[in-house]
TIRO-428580 format. One record per residue (C-alpha): z negated, x, y. Coordinates in steps of 0.2 Angstrom, whole numbers, plus 5000, padded with zeros to 4 digits. Layout:
BEGIN
ZXY...
//
This chain:
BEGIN
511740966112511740846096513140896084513540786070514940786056516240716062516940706041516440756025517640746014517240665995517040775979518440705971519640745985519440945988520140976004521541116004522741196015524641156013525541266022524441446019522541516013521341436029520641636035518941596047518341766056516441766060516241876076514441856084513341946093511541946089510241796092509141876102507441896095507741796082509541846071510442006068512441986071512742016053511341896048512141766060513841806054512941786035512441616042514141556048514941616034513941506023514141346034515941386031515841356014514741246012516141126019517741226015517341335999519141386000519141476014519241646017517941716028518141876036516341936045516442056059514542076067514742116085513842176103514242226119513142386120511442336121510142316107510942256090512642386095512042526080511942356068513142286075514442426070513642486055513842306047515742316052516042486048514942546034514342716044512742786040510942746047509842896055508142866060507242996074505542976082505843006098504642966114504842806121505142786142503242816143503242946132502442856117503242916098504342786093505742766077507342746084509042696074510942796077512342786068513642916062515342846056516442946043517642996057516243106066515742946080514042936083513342756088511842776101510742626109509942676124508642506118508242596105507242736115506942696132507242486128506242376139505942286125504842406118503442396131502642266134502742176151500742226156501342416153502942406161503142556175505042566182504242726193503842846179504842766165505742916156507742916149507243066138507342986121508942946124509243126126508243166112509543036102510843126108510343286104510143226084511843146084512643326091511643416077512143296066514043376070514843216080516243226090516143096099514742976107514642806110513142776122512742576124511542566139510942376138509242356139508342496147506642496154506942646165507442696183507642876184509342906187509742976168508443116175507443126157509043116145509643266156508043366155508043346135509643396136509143566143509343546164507943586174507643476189506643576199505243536217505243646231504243766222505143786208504143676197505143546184504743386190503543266180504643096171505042956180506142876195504642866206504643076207506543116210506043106229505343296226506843336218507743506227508843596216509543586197509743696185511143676172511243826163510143766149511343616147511943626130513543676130514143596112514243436124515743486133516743486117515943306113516943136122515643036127515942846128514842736140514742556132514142446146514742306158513942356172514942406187513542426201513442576209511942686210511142666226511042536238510942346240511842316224511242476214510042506200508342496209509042316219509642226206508742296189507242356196506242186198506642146179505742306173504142276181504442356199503742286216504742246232504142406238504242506220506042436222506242536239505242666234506442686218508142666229507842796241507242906225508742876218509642916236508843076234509243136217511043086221511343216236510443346227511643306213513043326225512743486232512443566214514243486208515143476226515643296220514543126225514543016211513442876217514642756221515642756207515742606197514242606183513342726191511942606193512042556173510442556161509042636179510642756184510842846168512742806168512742896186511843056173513143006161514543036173514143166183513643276170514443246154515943186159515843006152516942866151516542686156517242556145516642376142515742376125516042226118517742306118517342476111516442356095517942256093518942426092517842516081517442346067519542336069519242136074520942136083521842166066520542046056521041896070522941906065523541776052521641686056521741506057520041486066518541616076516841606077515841676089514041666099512541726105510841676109511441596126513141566133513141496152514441586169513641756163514341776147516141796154515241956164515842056149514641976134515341966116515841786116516941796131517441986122517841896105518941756113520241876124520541956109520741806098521741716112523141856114523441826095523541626099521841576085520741446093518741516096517241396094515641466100514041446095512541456105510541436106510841366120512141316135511741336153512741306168514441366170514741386153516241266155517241416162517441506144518641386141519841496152519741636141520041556125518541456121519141286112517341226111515641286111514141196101512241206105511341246088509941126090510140946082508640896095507040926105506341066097505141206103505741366105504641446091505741336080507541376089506841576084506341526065507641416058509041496070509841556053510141386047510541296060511941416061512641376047512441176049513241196065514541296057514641176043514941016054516141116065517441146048516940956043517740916061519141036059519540966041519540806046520840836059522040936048522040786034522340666048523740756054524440776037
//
């Protein structure tokens, strides 16, 4: 989509608001591989003023719980960056990032130790792909003295039911023989019984919050293995293979608690660790665009705003599947500001934002480019988007005048 400037107003005739100060809030997600949502929000921002220098902009970098969530909530929030090396899903040493906020919530990305992203596609191996960094992450943050946990499980490159985060964690998941099992999904069909009295029991005094917007349970047609499983490198028959591994960890589960959590909706989040999540720690589900908004305080930036702007890398029916756009809008809707959106790109169905409070959404390329370039000069075609879009709005706020 071309967008031009519908307006630009001359020097000599500074635009200004005469009825009260013009607030803009600047609420993105990330750019995937190529902007940072505070970087994008940076952007905007500056494409704001570079047509309204009068404005008051009010940046609020967000995510929905997958990679970019720790940044994310550190930009808004001002918490403290940790860094741990923890082992990767295939048990490589990698630098993950938490965050620890001053009222004792620790910020974890399951990306950041067992991300997908993190392997490349030739290495990729959903069957013995380990969750235990994430444990290893959540360890630090409990030593660290938090009280609470906000787990954002986008991204993952595993499918072994949460079985590594419980391991490091301190259960034993134990074969016939009572030997603890080797890592991965592909070796929960040996599992036979499970020993929690390692768990560590500062946990039970922690609330754990799942950030996700996965609702598909564990097993079966619409489960982990089904529907995630291809994505992460696995096989049609790795992907039956991984399902009834799955099936099997599940009842095994069941006996040791006498509840079956399989079914339960986000059980089948991030390879199945939100059914580990649940069944053993008690966690809550909640989307995590919402738990951002709540945690940067976006709903109290949006009141008294005149305008929003949100985005990500790519906006199409998805994005109202819980993604930040769709997140940013509901909230700015219920305080009556119009949204405009801002994307990399806009595939089908992205039309049906406009139910939730999307005014308008804008494509960030000015023409045929390559991709490499869309990646590179994302940053300022944000704010030349941005730019044009206040150029428009100025335009039609002196015409009503």
């Amino acid at each position: 989509m071309v967008v031009t400037p519908a307006f630009s107003p001359p020097s000599s005739q500074p635009f200004t608001s005469p009825v009260k100060p013009v607030k803009i809030v600047i609420a993105p997600d990330s750019f995937k591989e190529s902007v940072s949502a505070p970087d994008a929000a940076a952007a905007i921002a500056r494409g704001v003023k570079a047509a309204f220098p009068g404005a008051h902009t009010v940046c609020v970098p967000m995510a929905d719980g997958g990679e970019g969530t720790v940044e994310a909530v550190l930009a808004a929030t001002g918490g403290k960056e940790h860094e741990l090396t923890v082992n990767d899903a295939l048990g490589y040493k990698v630098d993950a990032i938490w965050g620890l906020l001053a009222d004792g919530t620790a910020v974890i990305e399951m990306a950041a130790a067992a991300g997908l992203e993190l392997i490349s596609p030739s290495k990729r191996d959903p069957m013995r792909a380990s969750s235990h960094g994430v444990g290893e992450l959540i360890l630090a943050a409990v030593n660290a003295g938090a009280t609470r946990i906000i787990l954002g499980l986008g991204g993952s490159a595993t499918n072994d039911g949460g079985a590594g985060m419980l391991t490091a964690l301190g259960v034993r998941l134990l074969d016939a023989d009572g030997h603890s099992l080797p890592p991965g999904g592909g070796a929960l069909g040996k599992l036979a019984s499970i020993d929690t009295r390692g768990l560590d029991p500062r946990l039970a005094k922690i609330r754990i919050d799942i950030a996700s917007d996965v609702d598909n349970p564990l097993c079966g047609p619409h489960g982990a293995s089904h529907i995630f499983g291809p994505q992460k490198g696995a096989t049609p028959e790795q992907v039956q293979t991984l399902d009834q591994m799955l099936g099997n960890f599940a009842d095994v589960c069941a006996r040791h608690l006498g509840v079956d959590h399989r079914n339960e909706p986000g059980a089948g989040a991030a390879g199945g660790l939100g059914f580990a999540a649940k069944a053993f720690l008690q966690a809550h589900f909640r989307p995590g665009v919402e738990i951002v908004a709540e945690l940067g305080h976006l709903a109290e930036a949006i009141e008294g705003a005149t305008l929003v702007f949100t985005g990500e890398g790519r906006m199409d029916a998805q994005t109202l599947r819980g993604k930040t756009p769709a997140g940013v809008a509901k909230i700015a809707q219920r305080a009556g500001v119009p949204v405009v959106a801002l994307a990399g790109s806009l595939g089908d169905g992205y039309e049906a934002l406009h139910a939730v409070g999307i005014s308008a959404a804008f494509s960030l390329a000015p023409g045929p480019i390559t991709l490499q370039q869309a990646l590179t000069d994302a940053e300022k075609l944000l704010a030349d988007r941005a730019r044009d879009v206040m150029q428009l709005w100025m335009a039609a706020q002196k015409r009503m005048l």
